[in-house]
C-alpha positions as CSV (number, residue, x, y, z in Angstrom):
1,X,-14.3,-60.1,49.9
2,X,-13.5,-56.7,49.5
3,X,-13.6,-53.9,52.1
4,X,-16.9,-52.4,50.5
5,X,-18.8,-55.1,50.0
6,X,-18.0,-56.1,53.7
7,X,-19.5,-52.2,54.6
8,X,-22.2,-52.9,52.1
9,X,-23.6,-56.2,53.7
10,X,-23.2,-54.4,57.4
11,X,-24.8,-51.5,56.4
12,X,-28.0,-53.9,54.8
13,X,-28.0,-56.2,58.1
14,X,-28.9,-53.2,59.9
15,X,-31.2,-51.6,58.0
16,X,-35.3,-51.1,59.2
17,X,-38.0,-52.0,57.4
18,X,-41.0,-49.9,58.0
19,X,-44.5,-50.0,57.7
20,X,-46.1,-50.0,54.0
21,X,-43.0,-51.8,53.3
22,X,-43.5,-55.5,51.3
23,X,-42.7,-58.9,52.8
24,X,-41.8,-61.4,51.1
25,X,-42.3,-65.6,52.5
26,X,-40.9,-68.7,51.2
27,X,-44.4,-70.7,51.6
28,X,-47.8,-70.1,52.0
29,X,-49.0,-72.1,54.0
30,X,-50.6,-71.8,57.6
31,X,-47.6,-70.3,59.4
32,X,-47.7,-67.8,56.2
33,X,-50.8,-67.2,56.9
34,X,-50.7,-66.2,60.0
35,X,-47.5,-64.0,59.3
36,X,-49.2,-62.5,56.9
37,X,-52.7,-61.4,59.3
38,X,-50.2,-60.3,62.0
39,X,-48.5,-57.9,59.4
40,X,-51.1,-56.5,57.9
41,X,-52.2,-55.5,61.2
42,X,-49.2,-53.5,61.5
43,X,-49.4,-52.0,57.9
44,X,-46.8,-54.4,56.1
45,X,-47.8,-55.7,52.7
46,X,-47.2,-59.6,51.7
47,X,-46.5,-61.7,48.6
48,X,-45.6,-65.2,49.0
49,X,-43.9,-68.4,46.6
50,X,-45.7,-71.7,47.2
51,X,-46.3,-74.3,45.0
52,X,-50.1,-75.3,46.1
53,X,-52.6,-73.2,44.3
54,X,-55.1,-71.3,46.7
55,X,-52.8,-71.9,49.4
56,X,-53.9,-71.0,53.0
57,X,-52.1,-67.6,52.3
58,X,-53.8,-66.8,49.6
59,X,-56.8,-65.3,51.2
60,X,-54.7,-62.2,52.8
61,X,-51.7,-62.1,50.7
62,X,-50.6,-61.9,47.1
63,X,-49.7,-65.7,46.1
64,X,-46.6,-66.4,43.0
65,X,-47.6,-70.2,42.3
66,X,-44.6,-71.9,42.0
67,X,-42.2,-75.0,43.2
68,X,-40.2,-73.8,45.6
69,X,-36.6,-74.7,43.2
70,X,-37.8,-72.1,40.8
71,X,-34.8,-70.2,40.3
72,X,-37.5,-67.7,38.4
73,X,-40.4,-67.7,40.5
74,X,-38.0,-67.0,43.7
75,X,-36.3,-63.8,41.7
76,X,-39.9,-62.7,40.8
77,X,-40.5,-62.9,44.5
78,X,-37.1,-60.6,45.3
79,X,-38.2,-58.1,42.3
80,X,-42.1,-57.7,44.5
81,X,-40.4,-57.5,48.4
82,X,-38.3,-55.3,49.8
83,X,-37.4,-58.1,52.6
84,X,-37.6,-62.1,52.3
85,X,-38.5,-64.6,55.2
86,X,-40.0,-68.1,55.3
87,X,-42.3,-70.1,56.9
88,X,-40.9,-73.7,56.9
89,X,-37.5,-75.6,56.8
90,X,-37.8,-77.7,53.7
91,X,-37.5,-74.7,51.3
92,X,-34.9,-75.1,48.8
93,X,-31.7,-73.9,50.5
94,X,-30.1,-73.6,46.8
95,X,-32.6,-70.8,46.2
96,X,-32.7,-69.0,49.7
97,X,-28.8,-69.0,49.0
98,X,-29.6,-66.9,45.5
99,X,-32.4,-64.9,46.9
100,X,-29.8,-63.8,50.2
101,X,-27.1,-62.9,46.8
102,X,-29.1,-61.0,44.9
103,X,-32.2,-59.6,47.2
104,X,-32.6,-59.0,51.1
105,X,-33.1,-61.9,53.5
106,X,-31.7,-61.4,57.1
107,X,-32.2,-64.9,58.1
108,X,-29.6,-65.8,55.8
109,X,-29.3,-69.3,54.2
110,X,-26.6,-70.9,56.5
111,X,-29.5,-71.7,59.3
112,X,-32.0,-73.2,56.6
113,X,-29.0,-75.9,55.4
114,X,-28.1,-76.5,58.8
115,X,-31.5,-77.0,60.2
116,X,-32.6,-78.9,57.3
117,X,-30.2,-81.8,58.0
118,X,-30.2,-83.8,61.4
119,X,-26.8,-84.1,62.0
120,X,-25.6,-81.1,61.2
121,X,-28.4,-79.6,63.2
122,X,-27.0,-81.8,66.5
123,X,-23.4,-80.7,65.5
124,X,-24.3,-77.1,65.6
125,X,-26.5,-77.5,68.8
126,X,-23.2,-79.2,70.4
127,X,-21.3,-76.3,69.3
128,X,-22.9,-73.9,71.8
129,X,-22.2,-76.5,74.4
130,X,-26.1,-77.4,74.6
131,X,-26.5,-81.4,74.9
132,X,-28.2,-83.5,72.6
133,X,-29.3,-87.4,72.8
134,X,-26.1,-89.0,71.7
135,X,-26.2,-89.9,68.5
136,X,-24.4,-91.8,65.4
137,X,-24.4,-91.3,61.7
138,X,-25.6,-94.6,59.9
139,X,-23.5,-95.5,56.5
140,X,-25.1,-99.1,56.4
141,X,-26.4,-102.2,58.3
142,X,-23.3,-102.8,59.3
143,X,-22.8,-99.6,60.8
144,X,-26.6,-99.7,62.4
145,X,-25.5,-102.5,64.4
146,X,-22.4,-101.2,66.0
147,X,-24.1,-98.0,66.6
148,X,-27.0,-100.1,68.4
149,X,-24.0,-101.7,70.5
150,X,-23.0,-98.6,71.3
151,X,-26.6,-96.7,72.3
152,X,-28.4,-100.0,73.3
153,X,-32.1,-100.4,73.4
154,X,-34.4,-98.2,72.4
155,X,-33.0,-96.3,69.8
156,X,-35.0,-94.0,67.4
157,X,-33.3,-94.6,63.5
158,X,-34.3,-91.2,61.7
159,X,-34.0,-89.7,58.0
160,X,-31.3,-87.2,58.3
161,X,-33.4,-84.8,56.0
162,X,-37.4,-84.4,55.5
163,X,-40.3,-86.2,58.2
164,X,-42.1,-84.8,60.3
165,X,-45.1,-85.2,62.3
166,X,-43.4,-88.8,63.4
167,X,-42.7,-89.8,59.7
168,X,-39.1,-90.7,58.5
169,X,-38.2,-92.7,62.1
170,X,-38.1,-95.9,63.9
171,X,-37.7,-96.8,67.4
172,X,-36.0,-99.9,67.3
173,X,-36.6,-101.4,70.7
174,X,-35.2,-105.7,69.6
175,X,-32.8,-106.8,67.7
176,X,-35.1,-108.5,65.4
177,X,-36.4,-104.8,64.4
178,X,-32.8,-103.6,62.7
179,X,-32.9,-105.0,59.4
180,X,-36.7,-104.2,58.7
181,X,-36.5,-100.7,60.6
182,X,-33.2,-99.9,58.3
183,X,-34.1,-101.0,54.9
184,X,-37.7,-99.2,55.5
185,X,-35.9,-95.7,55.9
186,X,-32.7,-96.5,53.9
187,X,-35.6,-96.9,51.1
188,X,-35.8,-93.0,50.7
189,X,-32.3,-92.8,49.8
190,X,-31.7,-90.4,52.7
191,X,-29.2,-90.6,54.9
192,X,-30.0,-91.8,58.1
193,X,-29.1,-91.4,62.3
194,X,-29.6,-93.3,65.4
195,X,-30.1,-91.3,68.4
196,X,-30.4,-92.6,71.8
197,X,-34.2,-93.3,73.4
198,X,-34.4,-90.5,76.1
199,X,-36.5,-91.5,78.3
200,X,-38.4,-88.5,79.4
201,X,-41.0,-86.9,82.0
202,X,-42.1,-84.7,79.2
203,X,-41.3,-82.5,76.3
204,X,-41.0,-78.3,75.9
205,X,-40.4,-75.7,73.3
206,X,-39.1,-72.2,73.6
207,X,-39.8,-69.8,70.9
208,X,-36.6,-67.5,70.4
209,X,-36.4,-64.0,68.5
210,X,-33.5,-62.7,67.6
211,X,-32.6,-59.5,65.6
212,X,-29.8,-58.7,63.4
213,X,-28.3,-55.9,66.1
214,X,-28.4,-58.8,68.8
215,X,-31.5,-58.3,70.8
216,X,-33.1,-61.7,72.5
217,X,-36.8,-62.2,73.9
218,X,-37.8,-65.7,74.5
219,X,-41.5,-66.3,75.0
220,X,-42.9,-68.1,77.8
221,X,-42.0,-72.2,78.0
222,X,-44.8,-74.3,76.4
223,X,-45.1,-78.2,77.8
224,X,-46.1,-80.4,75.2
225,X,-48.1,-83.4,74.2
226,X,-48.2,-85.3,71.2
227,X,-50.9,-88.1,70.2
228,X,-49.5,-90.3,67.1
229,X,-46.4,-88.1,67.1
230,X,-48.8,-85.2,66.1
231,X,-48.8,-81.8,68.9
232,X,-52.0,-82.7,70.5
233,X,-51.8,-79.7,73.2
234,X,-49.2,-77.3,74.3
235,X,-49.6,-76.0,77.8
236,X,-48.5,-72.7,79.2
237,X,-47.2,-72.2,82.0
238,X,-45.6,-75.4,81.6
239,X,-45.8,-77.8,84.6
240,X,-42.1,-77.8,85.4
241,X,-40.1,-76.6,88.2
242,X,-38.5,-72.5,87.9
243,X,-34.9,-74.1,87.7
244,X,-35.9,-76.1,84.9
245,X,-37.3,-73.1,82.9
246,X,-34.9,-70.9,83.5
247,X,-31.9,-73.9,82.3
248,X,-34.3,-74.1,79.1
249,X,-34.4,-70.8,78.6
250,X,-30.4,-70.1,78.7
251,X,-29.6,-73.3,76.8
252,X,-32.3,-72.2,73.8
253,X,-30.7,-68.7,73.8
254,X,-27.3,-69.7,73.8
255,X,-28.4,-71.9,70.4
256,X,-30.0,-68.8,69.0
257,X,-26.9,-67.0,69.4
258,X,-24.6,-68.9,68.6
259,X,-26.3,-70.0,65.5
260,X,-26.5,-66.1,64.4
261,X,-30.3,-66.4,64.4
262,X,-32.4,-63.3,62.4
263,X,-36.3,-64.1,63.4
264,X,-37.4,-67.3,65.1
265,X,-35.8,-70.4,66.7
266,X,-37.9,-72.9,68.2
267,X,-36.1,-75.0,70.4
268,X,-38.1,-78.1,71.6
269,X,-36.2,-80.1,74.4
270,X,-37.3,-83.3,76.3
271,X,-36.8,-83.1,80.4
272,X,-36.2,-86.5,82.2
273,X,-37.3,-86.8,85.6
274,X,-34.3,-85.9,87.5
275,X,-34.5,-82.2,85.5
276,X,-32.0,-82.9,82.8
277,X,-32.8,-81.2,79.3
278,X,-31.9,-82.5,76.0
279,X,-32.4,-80.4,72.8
280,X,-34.3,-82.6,70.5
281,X,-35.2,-80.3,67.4
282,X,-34.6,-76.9,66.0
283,X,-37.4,-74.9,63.6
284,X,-36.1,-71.2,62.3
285,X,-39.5,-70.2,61.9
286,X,-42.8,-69.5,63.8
287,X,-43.6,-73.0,65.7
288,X,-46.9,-74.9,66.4
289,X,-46.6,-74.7,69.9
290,X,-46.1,-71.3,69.9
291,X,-49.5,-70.5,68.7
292,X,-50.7,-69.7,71.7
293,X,-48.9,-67.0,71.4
294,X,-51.9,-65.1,69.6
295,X,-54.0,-64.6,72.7
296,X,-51.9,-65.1,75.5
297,X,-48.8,-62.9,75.0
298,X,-48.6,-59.0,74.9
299,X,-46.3,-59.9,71.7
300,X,-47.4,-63.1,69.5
301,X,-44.6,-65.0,67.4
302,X,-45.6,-63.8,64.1
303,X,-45.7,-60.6,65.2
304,X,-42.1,-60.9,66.6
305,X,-40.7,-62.7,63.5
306,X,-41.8,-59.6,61.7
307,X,-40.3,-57.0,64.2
308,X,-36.8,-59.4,63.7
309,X,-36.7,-59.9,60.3
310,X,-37.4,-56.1,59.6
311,X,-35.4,-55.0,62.2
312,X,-37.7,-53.5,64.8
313,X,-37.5,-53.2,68.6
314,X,-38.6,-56.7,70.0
315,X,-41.9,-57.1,71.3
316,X,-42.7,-57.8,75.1
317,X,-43.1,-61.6,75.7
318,X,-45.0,-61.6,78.4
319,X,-47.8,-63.9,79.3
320,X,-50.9,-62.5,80.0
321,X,-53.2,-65.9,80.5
322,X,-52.6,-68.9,81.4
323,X,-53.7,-70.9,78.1
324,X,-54.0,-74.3,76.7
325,X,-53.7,-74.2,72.7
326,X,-55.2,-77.9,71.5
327,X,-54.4,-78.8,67.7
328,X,-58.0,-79.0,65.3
329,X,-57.1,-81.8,62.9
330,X,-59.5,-82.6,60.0
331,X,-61.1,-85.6,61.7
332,X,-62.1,-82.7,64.2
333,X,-63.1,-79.9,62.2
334,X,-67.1,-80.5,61.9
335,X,-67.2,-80.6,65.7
336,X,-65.3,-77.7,66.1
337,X,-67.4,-75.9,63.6
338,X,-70.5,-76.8,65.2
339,X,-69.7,-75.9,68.3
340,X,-69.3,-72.2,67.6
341,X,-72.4,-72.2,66.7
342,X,-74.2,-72.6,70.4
343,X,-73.7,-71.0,73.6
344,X,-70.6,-73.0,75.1
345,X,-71.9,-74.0,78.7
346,X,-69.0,-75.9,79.4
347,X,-66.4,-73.1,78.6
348,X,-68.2,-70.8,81.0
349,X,-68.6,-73.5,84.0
350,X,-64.8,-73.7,83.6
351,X,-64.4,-69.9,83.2
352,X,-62.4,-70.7,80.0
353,X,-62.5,-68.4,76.6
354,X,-62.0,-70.3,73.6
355,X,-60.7,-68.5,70.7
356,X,-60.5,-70.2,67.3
357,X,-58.1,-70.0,64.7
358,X,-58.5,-72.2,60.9
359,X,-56.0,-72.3,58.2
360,X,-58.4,-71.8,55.4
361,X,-57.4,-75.0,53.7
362,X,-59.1,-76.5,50.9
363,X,-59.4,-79.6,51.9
364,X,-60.3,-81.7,55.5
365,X,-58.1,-85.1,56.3
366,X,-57.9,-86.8,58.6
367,X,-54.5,-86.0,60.7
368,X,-54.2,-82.7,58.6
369,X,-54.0,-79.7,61.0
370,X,-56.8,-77.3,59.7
371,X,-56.6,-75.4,63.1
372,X,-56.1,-74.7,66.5
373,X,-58.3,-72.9,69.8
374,X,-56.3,-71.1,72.6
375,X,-58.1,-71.9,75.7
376,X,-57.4,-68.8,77.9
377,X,-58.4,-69.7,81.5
378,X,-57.4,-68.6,85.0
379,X,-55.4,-72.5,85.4
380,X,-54.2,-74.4,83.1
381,X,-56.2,-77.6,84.4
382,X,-59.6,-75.8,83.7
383,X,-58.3,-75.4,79.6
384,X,-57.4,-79.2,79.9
385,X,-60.6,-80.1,81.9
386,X,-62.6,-77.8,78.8
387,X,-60.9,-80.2,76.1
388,X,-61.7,-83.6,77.9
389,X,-65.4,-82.3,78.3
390,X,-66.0,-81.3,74.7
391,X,-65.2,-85.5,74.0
392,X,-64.3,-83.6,70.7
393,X,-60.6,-84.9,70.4
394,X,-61.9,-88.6,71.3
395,X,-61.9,-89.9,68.1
């Protein structure tokens, strides 16, 4: 590389994007949607690439309809931004690697490849001397049984690449499970990975932003829990001891660093009983359980994504509420609906403000997050007590 071109790539890493300037987002979904409200707010304009026609973006931001691989679609998307971000994983990281060539994209498109594949997500995680579940790549049945030996019972077999939401694993707790757990997943063609049942007390995010001079915020420490491997609730503060948190916190920005993260790294981690932390997964984008963000933070995360990626001062993370943020999935959406409709006695027994949030999707399913409510309340237990009462997320 030559001397100028190294100047000429420092000089754009640096550069600040103002207000009235145009962002661009791989995907236009939710999380883009909610990128997109928090910019506007702040005078940004949006366009983003997703495939789905009236996506959940659409409504506040101009929309290229397009699969995500198209080379075309994605220049047509440099040619209308002045600065490219995105708002899931799974985005072709051929493209991101074209659009980071030929237009500006501070995140780069070294953390989408790595974060996109399990193990060398894990490899990269070990490199900043943060621990992960131990773990072994699977090249067969043959190879699933010595890595079993090694692990022992349970072990969770996963998809190196795609799932989510529980989808693309196994936990293989008897030997009678191997065969059917590895030609189920070995099915996809994917390569796969055993990792090690932790057996934990519970499970936490921290969000990360990080700009391109170097400046770090985390945001407040989120406990989470999941129902059928879907985020039920994230609680905030979470229920954890301030030696805990504060571990969390260095190990999550010692990933973010070391990775060379522009914009967002969430960082979920499980905590066993006797306070050790295991990373589990890594997101480079805004993060479910950091919605609660919105309300309960002087900063949210999409407004902090947008402060990184363009270069701004970071925004103070501090929380302002205690706040419960509970997940509105389709089978829950007519309740939910209804319910804003009357005077909520229950919220004001409790104290609690409920503020709602929906997506703007099409179409209700059941298991499909349409939504979520931040339950801002004095303690945490009266946002839970609000959710149990409501008999909403029963069924």
């Amino acid at each position: 590389m030559s001397k100028k071109l190294e100047e000429d790539q420092s000089n754009e890493m640096s550069k600040t994007l103002l207000p009235g300037s145009t962002i661009g987002i791989l995907g236009g979904g939710q999380l883009g949607r909610m990128i997109s409200l928090a910019g506007t707010a702040m005078g940004y304009r949006f366009v983003t690439l997703d495939p789905t026609p009236q996506s959940p973006s659409s409504d506040v931001a101009q929309q290229i309809v397009a699969e995500y691989d198209d080379v075309n679609a994605a220049r047509k998307l440099a040619h209308a931004s002045d600065v490219i971000t995105y708002e899931f994983e799974n985005v072709d990281a051929g493209v991101a690697e074209i659009l980071v060539k030929e237009s500006y994209v501070p995140q780069g498109s070294e953390l989408l490849y790595t974060t996109q594949h399990r193990v060398r997500e894990k490899r990269a995680i070990e490199a900043a001397g943060v621990p992960v579940a131990p773990y072994r790549v699977i090249e067969g049945i043959d190879s699933l049984r010595q890595a079993i030996e090694d692990l022992g019972y349970p072990s969770v077999l996963k998809t190196a690449t795609g799932g989510y939401d529980g989808k693309g694993q196994f936990v293989i707790r008897s030997e009678d499970q191997l065969e059917g757990a590895y030609n189920e997943l070995a099915a996809s063609g994917r390569e796969l990975v055993l990792e090690k049942f932790i057996a934990f007390q519970c499970e936490i995010s921290i969000i990360v932003a990080r700009s391109p001079n170097g400046e770090v915020k985390s945001f407040p420490i989120s406990e989470n829990i999941h129902i059928n491997n879907i985020l039920h609730l994230s609680v905030v503060p979470a229920r954890i001891t301030a030696q805990v948190q504060n571990e969390a916190r260095r190990l999550a920005e010692a990933v973010a660093t070391n990775m060379g993260v522009v914009g967002l790294l969430a960082v979920e981690l499980f905590v066993t009983e006797d306070g050790t932390l295991y990373v589990n997964e890594l997101a480079p984008r805004p993060h479910n359980s950091g919605h609660y963000t919105m309300e309960a933070c002087m900063t949210s995360q999409f407004e902090q994504l947008i402060r990184a990626v363009c270069n701004l001062p970071l925004g103070d993370t501090t929380l302002v509420s205690p706040v419960v943020m509970v997940n509105v999935l389709g089978q829950h959406l007519e309740s939910v609906v209804q319910r804003v409709g009357v005077q909520d006695e229950v919220a004001m027994e409790l104290g609690v403000i409920p503020k709602l949030h929906l997506y703007g999707k099409t179409e209700s399913k059941t298991n499909r997050k349409m939504g979520h409510i931040n339950l801002l309340c004095k303690d945490v237990q009266d946002g839970l007590e609000w959710v149990e009462q409501t008999k909403i997320w029963r069924h």
